[in-house]
C-alpha positions as CSV (number, residue, x, y, z in Angstrom):
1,X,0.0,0.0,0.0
2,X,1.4,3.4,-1.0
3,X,0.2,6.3,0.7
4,X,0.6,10.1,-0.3
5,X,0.1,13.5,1.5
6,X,-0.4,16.2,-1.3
7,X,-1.1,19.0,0.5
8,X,-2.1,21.1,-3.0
9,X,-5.3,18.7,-3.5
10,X,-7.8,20.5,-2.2
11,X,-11.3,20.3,-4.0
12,X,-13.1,17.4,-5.6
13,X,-11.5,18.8,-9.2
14,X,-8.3,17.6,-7.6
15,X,-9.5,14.1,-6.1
16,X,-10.8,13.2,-9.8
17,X,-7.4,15.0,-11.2
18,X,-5.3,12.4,-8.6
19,X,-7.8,9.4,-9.1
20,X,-7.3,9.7,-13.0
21,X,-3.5,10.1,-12.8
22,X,-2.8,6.9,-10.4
23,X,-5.5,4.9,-13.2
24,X,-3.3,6.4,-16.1
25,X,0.0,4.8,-14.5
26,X,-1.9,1.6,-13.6
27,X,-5.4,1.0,-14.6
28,X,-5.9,-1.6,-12.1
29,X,-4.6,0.5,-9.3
30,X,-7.1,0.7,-6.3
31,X,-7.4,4.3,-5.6
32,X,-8.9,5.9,-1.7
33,X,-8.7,9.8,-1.7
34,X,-9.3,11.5,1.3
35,X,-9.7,15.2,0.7
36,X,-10.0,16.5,4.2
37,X,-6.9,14.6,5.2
38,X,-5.3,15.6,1.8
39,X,-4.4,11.7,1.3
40,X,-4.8,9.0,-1.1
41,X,-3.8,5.3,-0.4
42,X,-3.0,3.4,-3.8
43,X,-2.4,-0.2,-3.6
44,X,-0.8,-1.4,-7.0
45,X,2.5,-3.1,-8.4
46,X,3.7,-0.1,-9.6
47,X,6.5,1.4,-7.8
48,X,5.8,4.4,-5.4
49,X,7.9,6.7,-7.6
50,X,5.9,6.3,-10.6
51,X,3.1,7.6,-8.9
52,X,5.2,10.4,-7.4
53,X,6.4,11.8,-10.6
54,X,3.2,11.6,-12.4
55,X,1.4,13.6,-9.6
56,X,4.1,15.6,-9.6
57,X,3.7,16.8,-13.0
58,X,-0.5,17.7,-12.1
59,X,0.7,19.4,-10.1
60,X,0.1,17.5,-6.9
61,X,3.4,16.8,-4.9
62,X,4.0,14.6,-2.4
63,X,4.8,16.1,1.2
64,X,8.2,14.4,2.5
């Protein structure tokens, strides 16, 4: 399970923005956003630095 803080999402415009960016690096990526908690909990094969750099370039970067 990889889980993120991106402090930048914060509207449901960003949760679908973050949803659709973990599907585009794995489409069978299960994907849990919390937006009050500025979260989301993938759980996939992919390494966690995939998702990292493509969130990265929406925008959306994780806190350390």
């Amino acid at each position: 399970m990889i889980e993120l803080k991106l402090p930048t999402m914060t509207c449901g415009h960003c949760v679908r923005t973050v949803g659709d960016t973990v599907r585009r690096v794995d489409a069978a990526a299960k994907v849990d956003v919390d937006l009050p908690a500025q979260t989301v909990r993938i759980e996939s094969s992919h390494a966690r630095g995939e998702f990292v750099q493509a969130l990265a370039a929406e925008g959306y970067a994780a806190a350390a």
